[in-house]
NUKOLLO-437839 format. One record per residue: x, y, z of N, C-alpha, C, CB in turn; residue in one letter. Coordinates in pm, whole numbers, plus 32768, in hexadecimal, padded with zeros to 4 digits. Glycine has a CB too. Layout:
<nodes>
XYZXYZXYZXYZA;...
</nodes>
This chain:
<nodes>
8C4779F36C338BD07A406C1C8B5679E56C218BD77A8A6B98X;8B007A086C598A8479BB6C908A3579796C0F8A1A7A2A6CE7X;8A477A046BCB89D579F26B118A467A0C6ACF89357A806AD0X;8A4479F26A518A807A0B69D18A607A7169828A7179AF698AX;8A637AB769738A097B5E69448A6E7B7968E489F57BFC69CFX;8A4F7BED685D8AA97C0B68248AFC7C9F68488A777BFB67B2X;8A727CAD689C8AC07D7468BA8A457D7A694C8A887E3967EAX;8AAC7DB869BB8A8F7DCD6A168AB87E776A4B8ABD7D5F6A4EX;8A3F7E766ABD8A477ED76AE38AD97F0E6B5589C87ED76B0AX;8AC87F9E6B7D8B047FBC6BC38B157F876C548AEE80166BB1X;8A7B7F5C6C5A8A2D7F6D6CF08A647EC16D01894B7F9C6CF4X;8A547E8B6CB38A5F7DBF6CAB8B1D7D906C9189E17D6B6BD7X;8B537DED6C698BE57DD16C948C067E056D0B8C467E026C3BX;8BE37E6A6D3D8C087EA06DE88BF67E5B6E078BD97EFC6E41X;8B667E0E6E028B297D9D6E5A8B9C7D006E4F8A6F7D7A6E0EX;8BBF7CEC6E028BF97C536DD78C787C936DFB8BE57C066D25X;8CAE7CEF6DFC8D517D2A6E1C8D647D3A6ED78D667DF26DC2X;8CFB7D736F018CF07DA26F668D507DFE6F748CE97D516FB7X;8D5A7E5D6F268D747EEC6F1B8CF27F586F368DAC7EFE6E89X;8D397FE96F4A8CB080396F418CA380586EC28CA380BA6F94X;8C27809C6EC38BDF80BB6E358C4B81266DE18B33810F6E52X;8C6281A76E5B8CAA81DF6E388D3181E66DEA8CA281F56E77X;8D7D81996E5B8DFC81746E188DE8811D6D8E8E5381206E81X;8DA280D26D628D97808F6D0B8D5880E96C9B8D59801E6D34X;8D0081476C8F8D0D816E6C438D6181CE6C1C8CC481726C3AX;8DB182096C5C8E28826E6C4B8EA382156BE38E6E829C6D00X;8E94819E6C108EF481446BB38EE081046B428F1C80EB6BE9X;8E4880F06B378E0380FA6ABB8E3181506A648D8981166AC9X;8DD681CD6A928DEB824D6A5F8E96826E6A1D8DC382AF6AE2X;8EE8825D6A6C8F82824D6A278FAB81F969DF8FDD82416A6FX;8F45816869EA8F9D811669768F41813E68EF8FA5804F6994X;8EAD816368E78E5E81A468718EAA821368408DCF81D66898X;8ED9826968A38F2382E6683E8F8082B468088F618367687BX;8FB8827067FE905C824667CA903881B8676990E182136874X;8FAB818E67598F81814966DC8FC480B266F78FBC819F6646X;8FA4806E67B48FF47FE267838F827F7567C590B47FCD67D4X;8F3B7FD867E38EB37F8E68048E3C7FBA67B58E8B7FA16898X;8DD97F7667A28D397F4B67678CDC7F7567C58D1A7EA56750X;8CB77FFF67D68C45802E67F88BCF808667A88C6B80666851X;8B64806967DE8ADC807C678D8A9A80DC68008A7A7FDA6765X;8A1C813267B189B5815567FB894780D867E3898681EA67D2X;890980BB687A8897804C687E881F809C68108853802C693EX;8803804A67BD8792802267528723805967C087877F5F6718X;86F380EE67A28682810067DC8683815468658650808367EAX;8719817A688E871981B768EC87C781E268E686D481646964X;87C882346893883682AD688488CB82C368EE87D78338689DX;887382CE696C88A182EB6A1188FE82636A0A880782EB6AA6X;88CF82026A1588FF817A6A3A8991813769E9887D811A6A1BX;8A0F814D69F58A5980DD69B18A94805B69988A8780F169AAX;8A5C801969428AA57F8D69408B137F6969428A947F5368F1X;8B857F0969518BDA7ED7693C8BF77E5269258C057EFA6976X;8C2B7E2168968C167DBC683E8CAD7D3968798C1E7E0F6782X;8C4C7CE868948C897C5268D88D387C4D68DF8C527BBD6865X;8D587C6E684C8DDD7C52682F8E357CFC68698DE67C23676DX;8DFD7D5B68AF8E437DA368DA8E5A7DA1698A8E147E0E689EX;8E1D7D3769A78E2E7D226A658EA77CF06A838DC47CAE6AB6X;8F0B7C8C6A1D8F6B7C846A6D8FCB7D076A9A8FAD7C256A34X;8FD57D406A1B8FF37DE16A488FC17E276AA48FDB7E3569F5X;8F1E7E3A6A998F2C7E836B458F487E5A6B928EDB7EAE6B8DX;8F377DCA6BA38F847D696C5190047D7D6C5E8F867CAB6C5CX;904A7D776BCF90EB7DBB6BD190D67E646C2691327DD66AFDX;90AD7E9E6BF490C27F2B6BF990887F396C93906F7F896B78X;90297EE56CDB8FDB7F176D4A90307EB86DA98F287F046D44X;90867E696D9190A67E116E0990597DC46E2990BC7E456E72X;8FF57D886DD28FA37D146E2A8F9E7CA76DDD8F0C7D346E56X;
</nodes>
């Protein structure tokens, strides 16, 4: 990862995964319902969700990348 951040967006792991937006958040979205990942609404903008440092090795597990 380029920066060290504590919680990243949707849009900045597609990007560093080189996955689509889509698929990545669909797998988000499944590991948040089932409570094994750390997601937030962005501070100030509702729409937008974060995802917290220590839950990426899981999506790279879950997305294949």
């Amino acid at each position: 990862m380029p920066e060290e951040k504590e919680w990243y967006t949707i849009q900045e792991l597609a990007a560093m995964f080189g996955v689509s937006y889509s698929k990545l958040r669909g797998e988000i979205n499944a590991l948040a319902n089932i409570n094994v990942i750390k997601v937030r609404s962005q501070p100030g903008n509702q729409k937008v969700q974060e995802i917290h440092k220590e839950s990426i090795p899981l999506i790279k597990q879950a997305t294949g990348a």
